[in-house]
Backbone bond lengths (Angstrom), bond angles and torsions (degrees), N, CA, C in turn:
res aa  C-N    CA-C-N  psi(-1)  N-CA   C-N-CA  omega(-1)  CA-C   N-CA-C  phi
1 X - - - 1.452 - - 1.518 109.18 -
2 X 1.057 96.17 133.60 1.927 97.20 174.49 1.588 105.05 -112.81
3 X 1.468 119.22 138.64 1.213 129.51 168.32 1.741 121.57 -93.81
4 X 1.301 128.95 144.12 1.007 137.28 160.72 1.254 143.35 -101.40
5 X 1.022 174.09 -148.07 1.532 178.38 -55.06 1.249 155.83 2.86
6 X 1.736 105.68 107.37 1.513 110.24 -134.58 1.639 82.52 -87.79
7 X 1.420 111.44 121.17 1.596 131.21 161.54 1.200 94.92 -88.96
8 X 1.128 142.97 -37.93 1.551 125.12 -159.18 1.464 102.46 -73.83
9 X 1.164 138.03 -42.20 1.865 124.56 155.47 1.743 137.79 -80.81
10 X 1.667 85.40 -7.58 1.464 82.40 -176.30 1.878 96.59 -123.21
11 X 1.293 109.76 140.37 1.346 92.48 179.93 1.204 107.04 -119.89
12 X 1.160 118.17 96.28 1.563 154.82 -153.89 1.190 118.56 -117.39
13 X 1.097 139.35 153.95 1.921 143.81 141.92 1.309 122.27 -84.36
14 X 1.040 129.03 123.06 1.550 120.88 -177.61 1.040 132.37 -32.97
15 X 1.542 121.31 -37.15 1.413 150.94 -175.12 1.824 101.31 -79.92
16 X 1.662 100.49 -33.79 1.890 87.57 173.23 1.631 118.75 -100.91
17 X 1.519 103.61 -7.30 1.586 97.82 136.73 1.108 124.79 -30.77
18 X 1.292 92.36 -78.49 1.495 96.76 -141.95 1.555 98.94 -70.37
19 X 1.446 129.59 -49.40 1.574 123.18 144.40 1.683 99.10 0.61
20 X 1.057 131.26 -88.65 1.235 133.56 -136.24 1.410 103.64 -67.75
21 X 1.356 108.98 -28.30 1.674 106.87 175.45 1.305 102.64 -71.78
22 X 1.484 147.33 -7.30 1.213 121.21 158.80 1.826 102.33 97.64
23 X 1.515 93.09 -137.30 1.558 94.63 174.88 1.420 145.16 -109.33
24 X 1.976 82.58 2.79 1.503 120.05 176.44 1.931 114.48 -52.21
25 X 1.017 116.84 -61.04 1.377 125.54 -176.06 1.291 114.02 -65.05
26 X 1.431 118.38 -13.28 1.947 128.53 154.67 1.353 95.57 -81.13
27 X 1.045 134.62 -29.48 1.949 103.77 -157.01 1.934 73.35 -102.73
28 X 1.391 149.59 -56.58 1.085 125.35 -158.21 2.110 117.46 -59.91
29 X 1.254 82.98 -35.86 1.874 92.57 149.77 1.324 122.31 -53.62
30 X 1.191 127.20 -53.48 1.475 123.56 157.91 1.811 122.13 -34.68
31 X 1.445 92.38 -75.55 1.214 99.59 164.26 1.289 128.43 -21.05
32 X 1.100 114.68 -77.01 1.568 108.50 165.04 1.040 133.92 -95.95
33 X 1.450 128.54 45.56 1.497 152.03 163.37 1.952 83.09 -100.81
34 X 1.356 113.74 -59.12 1.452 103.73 173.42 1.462 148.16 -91.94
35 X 1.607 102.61 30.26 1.029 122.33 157.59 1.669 119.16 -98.60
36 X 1.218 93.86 -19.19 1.881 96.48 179.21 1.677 82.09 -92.69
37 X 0.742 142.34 20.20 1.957 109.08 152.07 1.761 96.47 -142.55
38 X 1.637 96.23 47.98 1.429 96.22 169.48 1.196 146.46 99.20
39 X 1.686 116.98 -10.42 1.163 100.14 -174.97 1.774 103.59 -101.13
40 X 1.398 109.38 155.33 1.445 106.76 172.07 1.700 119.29 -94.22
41 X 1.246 106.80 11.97 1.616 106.12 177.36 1.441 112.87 -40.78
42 X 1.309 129.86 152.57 1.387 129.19 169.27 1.625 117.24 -69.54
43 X 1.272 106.41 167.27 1.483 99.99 168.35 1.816 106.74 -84.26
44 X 1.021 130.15 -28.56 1.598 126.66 -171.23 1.863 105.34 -89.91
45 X 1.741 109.63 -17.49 1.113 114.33 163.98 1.549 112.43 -71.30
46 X 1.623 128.83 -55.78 0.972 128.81 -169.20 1.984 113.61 -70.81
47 X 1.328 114.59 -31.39 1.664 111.04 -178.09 1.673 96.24 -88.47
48 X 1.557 133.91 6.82 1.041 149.23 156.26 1.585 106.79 -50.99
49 X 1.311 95.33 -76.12 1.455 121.98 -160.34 2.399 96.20 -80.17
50 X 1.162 88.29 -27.71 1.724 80.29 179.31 1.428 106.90 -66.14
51 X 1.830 111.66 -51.33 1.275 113.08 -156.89 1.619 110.30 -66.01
52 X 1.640 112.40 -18.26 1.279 120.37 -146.28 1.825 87.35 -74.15
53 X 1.436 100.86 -51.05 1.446 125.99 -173.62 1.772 104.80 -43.80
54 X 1.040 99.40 -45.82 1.701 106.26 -163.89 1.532 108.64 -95.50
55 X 1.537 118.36 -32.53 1.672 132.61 -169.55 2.016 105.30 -96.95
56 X 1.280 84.78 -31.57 1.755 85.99 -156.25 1.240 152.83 101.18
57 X 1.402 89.44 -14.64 1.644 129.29 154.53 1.285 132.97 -139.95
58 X 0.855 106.39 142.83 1.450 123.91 167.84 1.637 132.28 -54.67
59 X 1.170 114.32 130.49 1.399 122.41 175.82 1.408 128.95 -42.50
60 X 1.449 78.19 -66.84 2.073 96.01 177.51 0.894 127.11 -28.89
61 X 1.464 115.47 -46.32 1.403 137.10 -167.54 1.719 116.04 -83.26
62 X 1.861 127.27 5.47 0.916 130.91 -172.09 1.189 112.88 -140.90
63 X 1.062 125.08 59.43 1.586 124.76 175.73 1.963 118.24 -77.89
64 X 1.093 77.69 143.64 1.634 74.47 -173.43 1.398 117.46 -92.74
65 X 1.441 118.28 -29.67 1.591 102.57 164.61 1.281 82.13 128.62
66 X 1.548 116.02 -168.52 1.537 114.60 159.62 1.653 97.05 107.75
67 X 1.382 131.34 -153.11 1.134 154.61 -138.93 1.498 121.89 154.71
68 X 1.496 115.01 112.33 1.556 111.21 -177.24 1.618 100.65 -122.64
69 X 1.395 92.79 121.31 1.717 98.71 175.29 1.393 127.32 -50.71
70 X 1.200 103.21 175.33 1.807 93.63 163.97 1.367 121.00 -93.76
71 X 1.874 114.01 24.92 1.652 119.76 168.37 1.415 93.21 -108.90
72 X 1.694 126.16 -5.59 1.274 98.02 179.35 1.822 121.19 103.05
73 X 1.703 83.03 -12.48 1.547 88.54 157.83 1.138 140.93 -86.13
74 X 1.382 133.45 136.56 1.861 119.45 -174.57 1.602 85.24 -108.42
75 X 1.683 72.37 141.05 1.802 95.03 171.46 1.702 91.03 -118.49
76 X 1.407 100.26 161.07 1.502 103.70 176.99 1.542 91.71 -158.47
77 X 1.743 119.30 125.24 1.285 114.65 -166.41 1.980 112.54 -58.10
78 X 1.482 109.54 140.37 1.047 110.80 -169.12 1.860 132.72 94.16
79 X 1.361 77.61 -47.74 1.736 80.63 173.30 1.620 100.13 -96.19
80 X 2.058 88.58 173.23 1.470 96.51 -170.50 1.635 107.34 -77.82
81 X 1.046 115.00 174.18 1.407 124.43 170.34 1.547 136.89 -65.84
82 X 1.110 112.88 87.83 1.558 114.60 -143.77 2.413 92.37 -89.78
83 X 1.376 71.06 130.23 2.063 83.63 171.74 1.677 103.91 -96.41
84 X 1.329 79.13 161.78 1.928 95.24 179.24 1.784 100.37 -77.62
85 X 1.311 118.10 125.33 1.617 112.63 145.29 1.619 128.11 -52.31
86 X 1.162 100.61 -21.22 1.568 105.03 -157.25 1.790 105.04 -159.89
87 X 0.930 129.05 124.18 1.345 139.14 174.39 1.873 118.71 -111.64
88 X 1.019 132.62 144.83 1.536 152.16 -168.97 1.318 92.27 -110.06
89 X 1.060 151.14 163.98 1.545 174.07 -161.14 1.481 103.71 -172.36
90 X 1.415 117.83 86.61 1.338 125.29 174.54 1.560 125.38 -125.13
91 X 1.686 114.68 135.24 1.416 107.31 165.94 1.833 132.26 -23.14
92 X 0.930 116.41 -12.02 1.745 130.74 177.38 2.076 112.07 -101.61
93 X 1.413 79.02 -37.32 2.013 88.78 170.40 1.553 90.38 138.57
94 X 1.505 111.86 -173.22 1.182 107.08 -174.40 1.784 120.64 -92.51
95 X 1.173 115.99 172.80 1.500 112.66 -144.89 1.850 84.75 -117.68
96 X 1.093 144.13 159.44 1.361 129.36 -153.88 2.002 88.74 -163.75
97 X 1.562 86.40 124.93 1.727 88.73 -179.42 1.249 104.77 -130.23
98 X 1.637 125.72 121.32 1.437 132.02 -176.01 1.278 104.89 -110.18
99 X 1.123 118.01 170.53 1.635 146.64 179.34 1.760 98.69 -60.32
100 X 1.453 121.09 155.62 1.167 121.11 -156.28 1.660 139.66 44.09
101 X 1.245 103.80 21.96 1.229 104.04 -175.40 1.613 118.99 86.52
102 X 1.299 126.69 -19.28 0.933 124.38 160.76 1.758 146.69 -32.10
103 X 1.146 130.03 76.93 1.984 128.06 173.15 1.130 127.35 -71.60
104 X 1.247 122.66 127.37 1.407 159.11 172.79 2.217 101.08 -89.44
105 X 1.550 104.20 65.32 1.812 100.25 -176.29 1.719 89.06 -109.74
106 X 1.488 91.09 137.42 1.646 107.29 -171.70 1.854 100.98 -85.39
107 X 1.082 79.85 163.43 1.526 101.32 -156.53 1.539 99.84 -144.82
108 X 1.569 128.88 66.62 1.524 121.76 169.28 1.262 97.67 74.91
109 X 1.455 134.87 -107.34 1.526 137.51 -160.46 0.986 109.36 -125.67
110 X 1.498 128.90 6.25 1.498 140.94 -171.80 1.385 106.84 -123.37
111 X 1.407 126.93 179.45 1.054 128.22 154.14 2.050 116.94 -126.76
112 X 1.015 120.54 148.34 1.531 110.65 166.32 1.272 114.81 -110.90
113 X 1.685 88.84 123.76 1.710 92.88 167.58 1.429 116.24 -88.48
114 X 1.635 105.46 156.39 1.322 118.40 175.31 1.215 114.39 -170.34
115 X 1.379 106.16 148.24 2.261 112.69 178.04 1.671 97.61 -76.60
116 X 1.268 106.19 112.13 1.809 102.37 146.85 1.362 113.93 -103.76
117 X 1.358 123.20 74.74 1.128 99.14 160.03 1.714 129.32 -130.97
């Protein structure tokens, strides 16, 4: 997995990145700590089943709507155009983390957005 982090809009520390993602960037670490000894769970299946465990609900069930480009931007009609702070580079596509809690988790040729927070 390769990580990214756009300093040029966010003026951040790496370390409060990744802070800011919360508990997301441990369970997608999981994820593929448990895909190398085998399992084929998804990535939007597995932070599914993490968040449900830890939040009380489930992901799946909350999509926010919107449209995320293939730079990684979500548009959502009306509001401004929100960029990723921080990007995942993963076997599934890349994993996309915005301001408010907001995820960008790929899904085949799409991505789904949703608030974990």
């Amino acid at each position: 997995m390769q990580i990214t982090f756009d300093k040029k809009r966010y003026d951040m520390s790496t370390d409060d990145m990744m802070a800011w993602g919360g508990y997301v960037p441990l369970w997608v670490m999981q994820w593929n700590l448990h895909y190398t000894m085998g399992s084929e769970e998804t990535l939007l299946d597995h932070l599914d089943k993490c968040y449900s465990q830890r939040a009380g609900m489930p992901v799946k069930d909350r999509p926010m709507g919107g449209q995320i480009d293939a730079e990684g931007i979500y548009r959502y009609p009306e509001d401004e155009p929100m960029y990723p702070y921080m990007t995942w580079e993963t076997r599934e596509g890349s994993v996309y983390f915005y301001p408010y809690s907001v995820m960008g988790i790929p899904t085949g040729s799409e991505h789904y957005a949703v608030r974990m927070d």
